[in-house]
VMD Tcl script that draws the C-alpha trace (Angstrom):
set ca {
  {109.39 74.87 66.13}
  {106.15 72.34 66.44}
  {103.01 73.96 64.26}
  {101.28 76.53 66.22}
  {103.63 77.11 69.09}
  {105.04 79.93 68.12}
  {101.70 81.80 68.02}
  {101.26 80.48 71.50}
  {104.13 81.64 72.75}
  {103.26 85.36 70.44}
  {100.12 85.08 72.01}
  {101.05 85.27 75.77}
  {103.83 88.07 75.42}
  {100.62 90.24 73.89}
  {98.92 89.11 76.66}
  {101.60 90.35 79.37}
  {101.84 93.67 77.43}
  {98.82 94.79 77.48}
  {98.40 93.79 81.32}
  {101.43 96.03 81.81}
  {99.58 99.02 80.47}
  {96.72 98.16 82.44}
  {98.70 97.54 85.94}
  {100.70 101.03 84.86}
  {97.09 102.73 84.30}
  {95.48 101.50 87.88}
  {98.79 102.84 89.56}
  {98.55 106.00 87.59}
  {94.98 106.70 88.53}
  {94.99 105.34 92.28}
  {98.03 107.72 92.68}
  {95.31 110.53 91.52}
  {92.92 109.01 93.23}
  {94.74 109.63 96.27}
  {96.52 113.08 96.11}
  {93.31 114.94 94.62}
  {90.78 112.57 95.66}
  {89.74 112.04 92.77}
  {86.31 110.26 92.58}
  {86.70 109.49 88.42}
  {90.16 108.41 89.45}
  {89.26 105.89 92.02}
  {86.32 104.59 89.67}
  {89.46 104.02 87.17}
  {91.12 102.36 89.62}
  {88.87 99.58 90.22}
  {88.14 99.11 86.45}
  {91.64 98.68 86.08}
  {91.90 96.20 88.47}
  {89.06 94.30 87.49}
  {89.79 94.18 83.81}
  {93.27 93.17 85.35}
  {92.40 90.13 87.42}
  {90.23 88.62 84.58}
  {93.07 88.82 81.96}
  {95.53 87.35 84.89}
  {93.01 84.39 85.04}
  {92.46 84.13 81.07}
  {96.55 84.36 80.96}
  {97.48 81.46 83.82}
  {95.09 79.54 81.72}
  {96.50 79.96 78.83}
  {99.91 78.87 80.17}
  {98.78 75.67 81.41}
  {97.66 74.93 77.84}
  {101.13 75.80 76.08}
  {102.56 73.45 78.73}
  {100.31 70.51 78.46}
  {99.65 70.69 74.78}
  {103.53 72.05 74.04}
  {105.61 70.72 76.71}
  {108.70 72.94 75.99}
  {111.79 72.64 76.70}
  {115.39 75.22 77.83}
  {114.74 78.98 76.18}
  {110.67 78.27 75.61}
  {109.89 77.06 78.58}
  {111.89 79.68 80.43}
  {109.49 82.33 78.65}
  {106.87 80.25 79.20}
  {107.46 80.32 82.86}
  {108.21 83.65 83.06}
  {104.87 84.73 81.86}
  {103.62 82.75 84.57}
  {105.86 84.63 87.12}
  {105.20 88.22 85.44}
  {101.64 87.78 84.77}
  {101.05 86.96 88.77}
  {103.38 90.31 89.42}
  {100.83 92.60 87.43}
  {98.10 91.30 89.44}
  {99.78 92.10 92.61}
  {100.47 95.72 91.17}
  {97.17 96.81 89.82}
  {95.73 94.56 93.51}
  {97.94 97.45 95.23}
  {96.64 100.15 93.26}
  {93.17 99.54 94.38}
  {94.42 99.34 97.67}
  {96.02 102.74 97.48}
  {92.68 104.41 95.99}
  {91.09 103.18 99.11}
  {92.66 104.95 101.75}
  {92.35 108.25 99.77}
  {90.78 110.82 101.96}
  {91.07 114.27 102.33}
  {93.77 115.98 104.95}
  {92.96 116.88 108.06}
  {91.10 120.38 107.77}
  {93.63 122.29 110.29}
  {96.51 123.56 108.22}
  {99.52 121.03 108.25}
  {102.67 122.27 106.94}
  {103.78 118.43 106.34}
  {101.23 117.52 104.12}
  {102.82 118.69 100.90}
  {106.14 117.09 101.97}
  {103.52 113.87 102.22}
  {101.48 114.29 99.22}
  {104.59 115.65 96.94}
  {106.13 112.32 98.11}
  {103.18 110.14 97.72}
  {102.53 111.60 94.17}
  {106.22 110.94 92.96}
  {106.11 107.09 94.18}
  {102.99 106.66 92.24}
  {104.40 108.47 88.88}
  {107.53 106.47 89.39}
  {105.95 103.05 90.24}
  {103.70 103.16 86.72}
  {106.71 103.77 84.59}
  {108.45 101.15 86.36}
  {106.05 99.11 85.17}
  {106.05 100.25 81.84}
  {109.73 99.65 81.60}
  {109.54 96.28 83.15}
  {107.32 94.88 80.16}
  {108.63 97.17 77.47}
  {111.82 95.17 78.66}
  {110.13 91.43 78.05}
  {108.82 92.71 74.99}
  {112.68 93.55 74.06}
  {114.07 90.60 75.53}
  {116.23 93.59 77.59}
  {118.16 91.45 80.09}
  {119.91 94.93 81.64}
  {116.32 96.63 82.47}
  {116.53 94.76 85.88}
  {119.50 97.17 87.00}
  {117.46 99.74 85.96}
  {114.48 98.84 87.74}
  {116.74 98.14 90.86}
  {117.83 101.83 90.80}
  {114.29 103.54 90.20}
  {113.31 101.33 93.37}
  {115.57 102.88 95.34}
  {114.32 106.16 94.73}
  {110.86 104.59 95.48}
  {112.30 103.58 98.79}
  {113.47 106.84 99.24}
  {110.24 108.69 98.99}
  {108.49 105.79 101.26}
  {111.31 106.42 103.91}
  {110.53 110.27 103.56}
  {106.55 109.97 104.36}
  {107.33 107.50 107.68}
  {110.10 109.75 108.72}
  {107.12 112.94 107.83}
  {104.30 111.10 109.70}
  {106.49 110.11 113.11}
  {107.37 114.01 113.29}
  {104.22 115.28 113.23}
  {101.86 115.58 116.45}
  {99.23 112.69 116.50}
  {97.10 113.56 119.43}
  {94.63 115.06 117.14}
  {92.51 111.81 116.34}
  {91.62 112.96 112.44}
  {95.24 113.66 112.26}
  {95.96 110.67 113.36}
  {93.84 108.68 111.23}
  {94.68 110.45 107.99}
  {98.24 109.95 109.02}
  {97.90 106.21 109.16}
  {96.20 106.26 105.59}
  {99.17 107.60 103.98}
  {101.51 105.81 105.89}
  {99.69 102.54 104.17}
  {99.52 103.97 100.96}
  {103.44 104.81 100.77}
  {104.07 100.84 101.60}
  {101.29 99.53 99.12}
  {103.16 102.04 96.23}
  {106.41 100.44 97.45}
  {105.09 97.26 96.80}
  {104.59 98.52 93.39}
  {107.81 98.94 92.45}
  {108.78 95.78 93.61}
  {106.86 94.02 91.85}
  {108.52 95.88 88.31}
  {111.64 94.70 90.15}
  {110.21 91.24 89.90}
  {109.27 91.39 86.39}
  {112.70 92.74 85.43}
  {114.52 90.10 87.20}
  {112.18 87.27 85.30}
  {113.30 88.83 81.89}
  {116.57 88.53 82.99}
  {116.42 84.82 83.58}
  {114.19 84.13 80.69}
  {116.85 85.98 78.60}
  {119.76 84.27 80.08}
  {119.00 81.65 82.13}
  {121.55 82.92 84.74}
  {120.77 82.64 88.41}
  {117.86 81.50 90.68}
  {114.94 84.03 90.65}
  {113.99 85.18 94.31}
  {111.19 87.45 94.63}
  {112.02 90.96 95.40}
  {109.79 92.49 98.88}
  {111.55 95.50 99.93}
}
mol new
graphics top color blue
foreach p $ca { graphics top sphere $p radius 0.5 }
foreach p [lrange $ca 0 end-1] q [lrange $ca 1 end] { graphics top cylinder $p $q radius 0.2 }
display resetview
């Protein structure tokens, strides 16, 4: 291996690591953000995402280095590549979570008897969605090319949970306009969590192809 590359190539999987546990810790704390209304928690959020975007930018630059100053070839370049892929997926993740802390608001102050069913569900797709992404890099940083079934089936609970809050939300009465309103918030902050978990999805599926170089990679939306 040419002088230097493979610190390049060490270099950038640290890099995609450690924005795993930062995309894992915006989800974490939007999802708090959210369900308690959490002012700490949203504050978290956006520090998250912010320390997130910059290493995203410091990491695509880093890749157009390795390829201009590297130019590698079959297995390399397929991790090379991937961090591209995976480091863009992150972004997307932690860019959710700060979407998710934004619509936090308090219920409606008449009782609701759905709004456990909503936050319960709301607060499982979260704590689901950050280990999801914590398995998705802890699998690159393994070279796991299996994790993407994995990730497939903790999706589908995702989806399950999402499906659960819509079906919630059309049953309830939405004449009241605060009802209403909050209603709407959650029903966005169920699909921005799903998004989540696609995204892990997406990062498992790049292992796999980094790994074995099997199949065409198409991005995973739900």
């Amino acid at each position: 291996m040419r002088e230097g590359f493979q610190e390049e190539l060490d270099a950038l999987s640290a890099s995609v690591l450690e924005e795993g546990r930062v995309a894992a810790h915006a989800v974490s704390e939007a999802t708090r953000a959210l369900v308690d209304w959490s002012v700490d928690a949203f504050d978290a959020t956006l520090a998250a995402e912010a320390d997130l975007k910059r290493r995203y930018v410091d990491t695509e630059a880093h890749v157009e280095t390795v390829l201009a100053r590297q130019a590698p070839v079959a297995s390399d370049l397929r991790t090379v590549l991937a961090v591209l892929h995976i480091n863009r997926s992150l972004e997307r993740a932690a860019h959710n979570a700060a979407r998710v802390a934004h619509l936090a608001t308090p219920p409606p102050r008449r009782a609701l008897v759905e709004e456990a069913v909503i936050t319960d569900a709301l607060r499982a797709m979260g704590e689901r969605g950050a280990e999801m992404l914590r398995t998705s890099v802890d699998a690159f940083d393994r070279r796991d090319p299996g994790a993407d079934r994995l990730l497939a089936a903790l999706d589908e609970l995702v989806d399950r949970e999402n499906e659960k809050i819509a079906e919630t939300i059309l049953s309830i009465d939405i004449n009241d306009p605060e009802l209403r309103q909050w209603a709407s918030r959650m029903l966005f902050a169920g699909r921005w969590l799903e998004r989540v978990g696609d995204h892990a999805v997406n990062v498992g599926e790049r292992v796999t192809y980094m790994v074995t170089g099997e199949a065409p990679i198409v991005e995973h939306t739900g």
